[in-house]
N, CA, C and O atoms as a Tripos MOL2 file, in Angstrom:
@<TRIPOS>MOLECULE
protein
  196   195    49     0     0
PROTEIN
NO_CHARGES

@<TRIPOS>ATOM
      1 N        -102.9800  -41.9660   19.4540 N.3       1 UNK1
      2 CA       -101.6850  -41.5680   18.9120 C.3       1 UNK1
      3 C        -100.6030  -41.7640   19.9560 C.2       1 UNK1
      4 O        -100.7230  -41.6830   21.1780 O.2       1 UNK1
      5 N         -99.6430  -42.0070   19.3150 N.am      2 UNK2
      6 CA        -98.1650  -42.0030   20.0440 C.3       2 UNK2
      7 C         -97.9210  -40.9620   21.0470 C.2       2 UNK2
      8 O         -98.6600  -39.9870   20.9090 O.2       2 UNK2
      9 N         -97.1380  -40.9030   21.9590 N.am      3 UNK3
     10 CA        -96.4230  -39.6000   22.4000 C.3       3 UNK3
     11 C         -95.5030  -39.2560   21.6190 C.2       3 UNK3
     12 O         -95.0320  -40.2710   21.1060 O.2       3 UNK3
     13 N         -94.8990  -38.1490   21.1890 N.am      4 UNK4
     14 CA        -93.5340  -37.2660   20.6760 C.3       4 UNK4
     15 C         -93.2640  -36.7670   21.2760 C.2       4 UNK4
     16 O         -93.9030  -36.1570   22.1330 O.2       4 UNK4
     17 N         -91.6540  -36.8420   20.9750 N.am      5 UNK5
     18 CA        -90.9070  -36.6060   22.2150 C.3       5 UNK5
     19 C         -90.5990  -34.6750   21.8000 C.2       5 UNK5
     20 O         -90.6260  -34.1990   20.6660 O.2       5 UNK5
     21 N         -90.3530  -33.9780   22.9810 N.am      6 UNK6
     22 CA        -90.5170  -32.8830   22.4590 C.3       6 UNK6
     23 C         -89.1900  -32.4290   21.8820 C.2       6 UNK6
     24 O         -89.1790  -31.9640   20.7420 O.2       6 UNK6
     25 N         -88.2110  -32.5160   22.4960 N.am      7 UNK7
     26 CA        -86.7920  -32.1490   21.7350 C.3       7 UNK7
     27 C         -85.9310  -33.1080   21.0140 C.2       7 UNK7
     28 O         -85.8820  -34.2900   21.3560 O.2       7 UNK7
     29 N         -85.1050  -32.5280   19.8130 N.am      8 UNK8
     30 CA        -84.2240  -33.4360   19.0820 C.3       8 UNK8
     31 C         -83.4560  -34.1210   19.8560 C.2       8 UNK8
     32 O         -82.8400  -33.4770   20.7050 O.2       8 UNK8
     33 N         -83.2890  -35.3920   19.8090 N.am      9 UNK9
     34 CA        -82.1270  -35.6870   20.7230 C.3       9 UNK9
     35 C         -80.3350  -35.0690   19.7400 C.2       9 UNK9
     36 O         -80.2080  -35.0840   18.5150 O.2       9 UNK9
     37 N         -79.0820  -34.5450   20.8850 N.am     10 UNK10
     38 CA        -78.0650  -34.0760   19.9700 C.3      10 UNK10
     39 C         -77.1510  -35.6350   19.2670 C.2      10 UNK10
     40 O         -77.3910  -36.7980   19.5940 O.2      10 UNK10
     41 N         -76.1770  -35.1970   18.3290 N.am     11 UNK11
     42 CA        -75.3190  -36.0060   17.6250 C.3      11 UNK11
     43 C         -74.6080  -36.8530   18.8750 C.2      11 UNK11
     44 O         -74.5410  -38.0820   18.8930 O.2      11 UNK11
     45 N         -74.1080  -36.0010   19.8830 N.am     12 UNK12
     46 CA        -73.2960  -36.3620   21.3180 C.3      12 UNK12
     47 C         -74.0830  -37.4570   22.3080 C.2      12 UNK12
     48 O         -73.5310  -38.3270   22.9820 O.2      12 UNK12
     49 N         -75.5270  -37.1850   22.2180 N.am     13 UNK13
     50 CA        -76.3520  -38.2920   23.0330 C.3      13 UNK13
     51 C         -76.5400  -39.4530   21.7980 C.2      13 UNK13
     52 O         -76.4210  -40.6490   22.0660 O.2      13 UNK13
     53 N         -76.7870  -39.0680   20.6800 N.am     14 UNK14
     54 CA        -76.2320  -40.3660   19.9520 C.3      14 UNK14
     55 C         -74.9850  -40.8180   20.0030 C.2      14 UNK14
     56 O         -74.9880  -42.0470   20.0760 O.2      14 UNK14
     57 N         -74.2100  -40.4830   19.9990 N.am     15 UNK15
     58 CA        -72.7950  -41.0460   19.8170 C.3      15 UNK15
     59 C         -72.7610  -42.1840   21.1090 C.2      15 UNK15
     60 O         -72.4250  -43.3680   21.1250 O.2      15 UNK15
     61 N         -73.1470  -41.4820   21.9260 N.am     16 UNK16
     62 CA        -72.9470  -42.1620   23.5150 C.3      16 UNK16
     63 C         -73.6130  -43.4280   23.3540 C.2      16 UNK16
     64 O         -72.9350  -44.4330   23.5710 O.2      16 UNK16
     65 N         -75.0120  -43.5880   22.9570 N.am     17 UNK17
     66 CA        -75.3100  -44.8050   22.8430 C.3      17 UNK17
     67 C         -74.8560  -45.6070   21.7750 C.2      17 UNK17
     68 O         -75.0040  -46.8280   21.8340 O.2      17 UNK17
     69 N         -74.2940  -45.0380   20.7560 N.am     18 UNK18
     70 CA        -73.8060  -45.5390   19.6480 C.3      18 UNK18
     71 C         -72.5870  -46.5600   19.8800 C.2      18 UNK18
     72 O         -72.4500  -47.5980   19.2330 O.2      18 UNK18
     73 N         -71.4860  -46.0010   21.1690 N.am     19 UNK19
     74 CA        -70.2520  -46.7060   21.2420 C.3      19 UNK19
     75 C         -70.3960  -47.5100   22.0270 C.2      19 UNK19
     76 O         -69.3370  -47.5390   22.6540 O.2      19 UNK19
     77 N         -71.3250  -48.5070   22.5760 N.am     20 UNK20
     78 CA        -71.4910  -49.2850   23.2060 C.3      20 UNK20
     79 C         -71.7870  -50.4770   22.1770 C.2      20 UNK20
     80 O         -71.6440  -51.5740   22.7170 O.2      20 UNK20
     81 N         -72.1000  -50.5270   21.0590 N.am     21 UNK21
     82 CA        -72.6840  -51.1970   19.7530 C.3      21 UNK21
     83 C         -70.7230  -51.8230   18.7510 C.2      21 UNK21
     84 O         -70.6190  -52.5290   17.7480 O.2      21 UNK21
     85 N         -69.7350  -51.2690   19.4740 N.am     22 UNK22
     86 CA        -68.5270  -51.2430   18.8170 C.3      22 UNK22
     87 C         -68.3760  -52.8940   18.0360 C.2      22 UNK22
     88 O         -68.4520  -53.8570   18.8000 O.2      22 UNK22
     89 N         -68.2370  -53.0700   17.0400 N.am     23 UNK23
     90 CA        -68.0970  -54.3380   17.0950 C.3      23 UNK23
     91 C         -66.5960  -54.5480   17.0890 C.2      23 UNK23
     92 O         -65.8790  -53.7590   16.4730 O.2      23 UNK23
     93 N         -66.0460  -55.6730   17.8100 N.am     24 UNK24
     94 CA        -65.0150  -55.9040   18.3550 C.3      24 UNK24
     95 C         -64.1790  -57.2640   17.4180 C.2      24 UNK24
     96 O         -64.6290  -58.3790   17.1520 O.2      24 UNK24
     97 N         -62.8000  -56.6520   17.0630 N.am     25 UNK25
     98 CA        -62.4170  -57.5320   15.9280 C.3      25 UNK25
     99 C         -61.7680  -58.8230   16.7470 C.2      25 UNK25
    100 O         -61.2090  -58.5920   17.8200 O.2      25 UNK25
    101 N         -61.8410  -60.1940   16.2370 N.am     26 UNK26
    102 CA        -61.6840  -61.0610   17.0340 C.3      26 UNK26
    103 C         -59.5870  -61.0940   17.2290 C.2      26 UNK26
    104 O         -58.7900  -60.9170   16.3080 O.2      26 UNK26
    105 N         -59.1950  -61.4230   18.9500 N.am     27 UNK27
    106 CA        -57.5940  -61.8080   18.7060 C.3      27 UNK27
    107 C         -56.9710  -62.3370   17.8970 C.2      27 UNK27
    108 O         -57.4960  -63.3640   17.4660 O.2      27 UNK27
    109 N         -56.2440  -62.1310   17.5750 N.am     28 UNK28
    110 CA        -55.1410  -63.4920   16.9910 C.3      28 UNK28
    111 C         -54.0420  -63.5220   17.5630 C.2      28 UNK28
    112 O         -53.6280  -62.5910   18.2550 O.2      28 UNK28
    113 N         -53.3990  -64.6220   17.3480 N.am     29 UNK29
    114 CA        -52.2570  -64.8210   18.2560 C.3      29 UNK29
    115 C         -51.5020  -66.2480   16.7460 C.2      29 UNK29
    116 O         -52.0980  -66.8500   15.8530 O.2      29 UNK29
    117 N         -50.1000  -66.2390   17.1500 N.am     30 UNK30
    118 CA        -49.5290  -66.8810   15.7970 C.3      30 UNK30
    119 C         -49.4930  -68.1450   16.5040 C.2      30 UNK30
    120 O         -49.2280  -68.3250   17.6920 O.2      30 UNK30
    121 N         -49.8640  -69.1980   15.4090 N.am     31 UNK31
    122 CA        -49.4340  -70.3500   15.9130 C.3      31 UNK31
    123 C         -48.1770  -70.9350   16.3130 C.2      31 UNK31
    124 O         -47.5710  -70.6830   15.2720 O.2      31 UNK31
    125 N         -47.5060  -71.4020   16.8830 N.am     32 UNK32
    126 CA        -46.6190  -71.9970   17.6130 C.3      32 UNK32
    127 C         -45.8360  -72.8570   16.5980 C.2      32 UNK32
    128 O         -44.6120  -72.9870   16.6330 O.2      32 UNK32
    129 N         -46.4390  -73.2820   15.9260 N.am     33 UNK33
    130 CA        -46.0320  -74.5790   14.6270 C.3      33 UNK33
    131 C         -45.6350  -74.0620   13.2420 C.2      33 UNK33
    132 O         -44.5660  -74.2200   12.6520 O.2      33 UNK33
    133 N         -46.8210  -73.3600   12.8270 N.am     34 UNK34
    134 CA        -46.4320  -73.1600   11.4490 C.3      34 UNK34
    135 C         -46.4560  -71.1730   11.0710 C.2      34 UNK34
    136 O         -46.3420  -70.4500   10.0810 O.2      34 UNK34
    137 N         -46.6400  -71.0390   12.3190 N.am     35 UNK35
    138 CA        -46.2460  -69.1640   12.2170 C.3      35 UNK35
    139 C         -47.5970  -68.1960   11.3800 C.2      35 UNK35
    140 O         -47.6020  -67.1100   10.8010 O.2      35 UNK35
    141 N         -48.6940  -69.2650   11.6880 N.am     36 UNK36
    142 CA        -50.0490  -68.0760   10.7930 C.3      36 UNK36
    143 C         -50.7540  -67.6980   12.0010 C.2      36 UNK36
    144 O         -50.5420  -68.2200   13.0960 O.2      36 UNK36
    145 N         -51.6860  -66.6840   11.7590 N.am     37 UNK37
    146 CA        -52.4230  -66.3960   12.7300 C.3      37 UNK37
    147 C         -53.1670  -67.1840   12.7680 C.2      37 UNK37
    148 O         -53.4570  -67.9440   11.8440 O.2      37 UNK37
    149 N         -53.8770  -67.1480   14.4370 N.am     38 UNK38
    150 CA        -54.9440  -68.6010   14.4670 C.3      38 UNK38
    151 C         -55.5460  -67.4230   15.6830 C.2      38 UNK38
    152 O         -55.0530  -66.3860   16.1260 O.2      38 UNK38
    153 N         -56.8640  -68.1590   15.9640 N.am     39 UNK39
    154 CA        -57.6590  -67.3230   17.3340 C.3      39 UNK39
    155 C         -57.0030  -68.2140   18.4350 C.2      39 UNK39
    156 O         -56.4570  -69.2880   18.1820 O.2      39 UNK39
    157 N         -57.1170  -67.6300   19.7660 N.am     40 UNK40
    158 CA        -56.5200  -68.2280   20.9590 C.3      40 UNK40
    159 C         -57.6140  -69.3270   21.1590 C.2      40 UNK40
    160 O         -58.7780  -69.0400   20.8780 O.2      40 UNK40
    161 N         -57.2210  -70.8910   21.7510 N.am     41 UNK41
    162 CA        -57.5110  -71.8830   22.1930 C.3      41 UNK41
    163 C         -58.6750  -72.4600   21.0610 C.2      41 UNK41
    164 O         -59.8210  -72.9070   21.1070 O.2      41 UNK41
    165 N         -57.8890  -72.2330   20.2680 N.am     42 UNK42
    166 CA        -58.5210  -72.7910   18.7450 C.3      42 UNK42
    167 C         -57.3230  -73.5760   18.0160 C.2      42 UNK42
    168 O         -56.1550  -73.2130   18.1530 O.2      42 UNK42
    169 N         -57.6310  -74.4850   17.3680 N.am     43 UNK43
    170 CA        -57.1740  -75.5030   16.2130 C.3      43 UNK43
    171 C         -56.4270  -74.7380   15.6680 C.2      43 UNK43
    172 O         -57.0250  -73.6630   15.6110 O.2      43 UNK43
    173 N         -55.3370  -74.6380   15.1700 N.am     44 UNK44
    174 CA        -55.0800  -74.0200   13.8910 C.3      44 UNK44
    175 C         -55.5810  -74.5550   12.3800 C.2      44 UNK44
    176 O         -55.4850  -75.7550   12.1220 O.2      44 UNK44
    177 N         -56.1280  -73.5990   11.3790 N.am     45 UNK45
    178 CA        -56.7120  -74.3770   10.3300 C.3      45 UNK45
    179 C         -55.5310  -75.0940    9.2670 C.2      45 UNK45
    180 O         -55.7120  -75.9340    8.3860 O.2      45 UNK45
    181 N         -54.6980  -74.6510    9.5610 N.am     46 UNK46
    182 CA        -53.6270  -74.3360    8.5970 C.3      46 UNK46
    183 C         -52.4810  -76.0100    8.6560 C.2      46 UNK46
    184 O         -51.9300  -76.5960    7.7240 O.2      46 UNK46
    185 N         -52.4970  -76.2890    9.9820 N.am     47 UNK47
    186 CA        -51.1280  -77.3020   10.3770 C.3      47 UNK47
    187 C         -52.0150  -77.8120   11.5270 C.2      47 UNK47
    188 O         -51.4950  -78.5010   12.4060 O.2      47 UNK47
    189 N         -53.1120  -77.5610   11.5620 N.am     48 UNK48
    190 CA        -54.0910  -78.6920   12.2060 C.3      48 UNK48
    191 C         -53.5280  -79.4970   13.8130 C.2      48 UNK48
    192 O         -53.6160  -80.6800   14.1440 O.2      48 UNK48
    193 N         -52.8690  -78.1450   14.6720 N.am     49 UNK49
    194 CA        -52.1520  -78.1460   16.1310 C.3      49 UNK49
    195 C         -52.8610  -77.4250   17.0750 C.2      49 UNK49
    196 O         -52.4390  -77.3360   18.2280 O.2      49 UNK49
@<TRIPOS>BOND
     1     1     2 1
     2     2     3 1
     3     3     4 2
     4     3     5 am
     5     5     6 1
     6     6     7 1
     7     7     8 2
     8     7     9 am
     9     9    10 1
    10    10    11 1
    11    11    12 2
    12    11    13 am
    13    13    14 1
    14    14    15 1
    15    15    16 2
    16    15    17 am
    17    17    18 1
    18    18    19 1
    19    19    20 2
    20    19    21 am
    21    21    22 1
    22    22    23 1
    23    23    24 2
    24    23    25 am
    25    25    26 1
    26    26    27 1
    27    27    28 2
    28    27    29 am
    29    29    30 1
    30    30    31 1
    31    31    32 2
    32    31    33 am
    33    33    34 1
    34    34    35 1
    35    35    36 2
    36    35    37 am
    37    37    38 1
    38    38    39 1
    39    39    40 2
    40    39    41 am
    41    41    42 1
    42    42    43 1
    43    43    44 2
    44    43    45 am
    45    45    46 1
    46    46    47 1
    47    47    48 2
    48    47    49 am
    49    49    50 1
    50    50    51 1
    51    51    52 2
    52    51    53 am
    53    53    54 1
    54    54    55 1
    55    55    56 2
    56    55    57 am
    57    57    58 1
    58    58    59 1
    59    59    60 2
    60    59    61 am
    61    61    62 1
    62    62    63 1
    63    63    64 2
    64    63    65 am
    65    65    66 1
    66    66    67 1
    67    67    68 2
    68    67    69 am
    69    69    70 1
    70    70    71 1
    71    71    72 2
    72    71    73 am
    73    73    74 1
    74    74    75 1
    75    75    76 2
    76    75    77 am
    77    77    78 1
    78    78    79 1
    79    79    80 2
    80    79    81 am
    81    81    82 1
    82    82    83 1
    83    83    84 2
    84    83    85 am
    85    85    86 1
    86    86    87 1
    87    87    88 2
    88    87    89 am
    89    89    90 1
    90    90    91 1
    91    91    92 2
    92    91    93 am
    93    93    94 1
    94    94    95 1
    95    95    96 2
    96    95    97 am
    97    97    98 1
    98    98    99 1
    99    99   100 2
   100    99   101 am
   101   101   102 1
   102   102   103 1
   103   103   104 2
   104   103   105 am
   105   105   106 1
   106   106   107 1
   107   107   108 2
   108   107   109 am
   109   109   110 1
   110   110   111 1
   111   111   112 2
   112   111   113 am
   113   113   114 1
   114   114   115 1
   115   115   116 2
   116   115   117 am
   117   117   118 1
   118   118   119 1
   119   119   120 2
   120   119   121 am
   121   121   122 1
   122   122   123 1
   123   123   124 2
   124   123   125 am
   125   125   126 1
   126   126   127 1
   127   127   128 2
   128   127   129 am
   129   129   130 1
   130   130   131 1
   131   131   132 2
   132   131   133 am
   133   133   134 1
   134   134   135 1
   135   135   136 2
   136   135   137 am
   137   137   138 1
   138   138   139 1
   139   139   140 2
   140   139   141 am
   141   141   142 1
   142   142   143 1
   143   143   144 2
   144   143   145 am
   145   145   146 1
   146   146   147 1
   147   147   148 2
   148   147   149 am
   149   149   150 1
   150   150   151 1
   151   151   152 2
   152   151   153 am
   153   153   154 1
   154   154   155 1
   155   155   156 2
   156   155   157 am
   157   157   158 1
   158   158   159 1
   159   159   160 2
   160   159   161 am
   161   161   162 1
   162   162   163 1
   163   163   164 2
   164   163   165 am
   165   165   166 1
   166   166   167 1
   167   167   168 2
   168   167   169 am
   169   169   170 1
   170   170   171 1
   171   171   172 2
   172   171   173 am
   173   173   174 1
   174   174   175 1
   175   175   176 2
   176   175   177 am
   177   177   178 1
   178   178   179 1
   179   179   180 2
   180   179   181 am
   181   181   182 1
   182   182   183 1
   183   183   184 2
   184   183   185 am
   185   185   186 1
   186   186   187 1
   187   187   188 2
   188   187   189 am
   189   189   190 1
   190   190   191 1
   191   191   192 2
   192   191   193 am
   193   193   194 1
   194   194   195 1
   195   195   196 2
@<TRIPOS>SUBSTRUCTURE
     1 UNK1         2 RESIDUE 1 A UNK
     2 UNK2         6 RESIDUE 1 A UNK
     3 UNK3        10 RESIDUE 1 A UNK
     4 UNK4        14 RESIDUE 1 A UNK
     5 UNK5        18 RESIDUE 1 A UNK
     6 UNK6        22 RESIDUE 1 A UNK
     7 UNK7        26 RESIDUE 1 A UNK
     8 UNK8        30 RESIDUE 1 A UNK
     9 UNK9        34 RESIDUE 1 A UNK
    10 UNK10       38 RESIDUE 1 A UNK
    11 UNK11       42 RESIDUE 1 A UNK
    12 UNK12       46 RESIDUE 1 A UNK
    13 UNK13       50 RESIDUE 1 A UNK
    14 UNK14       54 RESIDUE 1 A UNK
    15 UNK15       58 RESIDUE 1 A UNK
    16 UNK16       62 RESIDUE 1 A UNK
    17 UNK17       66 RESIDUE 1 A UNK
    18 UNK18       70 RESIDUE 1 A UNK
    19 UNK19       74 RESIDUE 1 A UNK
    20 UNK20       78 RESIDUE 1 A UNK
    21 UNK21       82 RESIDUE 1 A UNK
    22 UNK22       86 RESIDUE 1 A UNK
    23 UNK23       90 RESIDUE 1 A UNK
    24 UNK24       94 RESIDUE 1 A UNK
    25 UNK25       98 RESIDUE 1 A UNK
    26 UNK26      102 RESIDUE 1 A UNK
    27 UNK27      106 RESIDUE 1 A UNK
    28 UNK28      110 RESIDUE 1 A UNK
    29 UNK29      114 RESIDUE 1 A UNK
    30 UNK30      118 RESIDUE 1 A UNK
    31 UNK31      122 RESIDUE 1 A UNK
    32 UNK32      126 RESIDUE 1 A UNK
    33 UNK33      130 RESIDUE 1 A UNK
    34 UNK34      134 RESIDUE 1 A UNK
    35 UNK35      138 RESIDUE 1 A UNK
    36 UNK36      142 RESIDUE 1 A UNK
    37 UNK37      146 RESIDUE 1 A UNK
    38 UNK38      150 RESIDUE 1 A UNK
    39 UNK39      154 RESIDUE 1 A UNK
    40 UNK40      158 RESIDUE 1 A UNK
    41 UNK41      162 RESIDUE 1 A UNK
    42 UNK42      166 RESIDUE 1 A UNK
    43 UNK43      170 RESIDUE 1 A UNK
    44 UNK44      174 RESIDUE 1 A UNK
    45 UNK45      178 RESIDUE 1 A UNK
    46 UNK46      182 RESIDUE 1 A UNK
    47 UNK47      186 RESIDUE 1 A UNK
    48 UNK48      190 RESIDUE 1 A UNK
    49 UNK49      194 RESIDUE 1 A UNK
């Protein structure tokens, strides 16, 4: 058999490992040309600059 662990871990020691998992929404920045958002050092899809 397994070991079990003897105490619950709390909501707070979850959380802690939890915010390391953040998923992170990508930049945008406006294109220069035609004024839409585009990601930095990317094509624009839009006006193709």
């Amino acid at each position: 058999m397994a070991p079990l662990p003897k105490r619950r871990h709390s909501t707070q020691r979850k959380g802690k490992r939890m915010k390391t998992r953040i998923v992170n929404l990508p930049k945008l920045i406006k294109c220069p040309h035609c004024g839409k958002m585009k990601m930095p050092h990317r094509i624009c899809q839009y006006c193709q600059k």
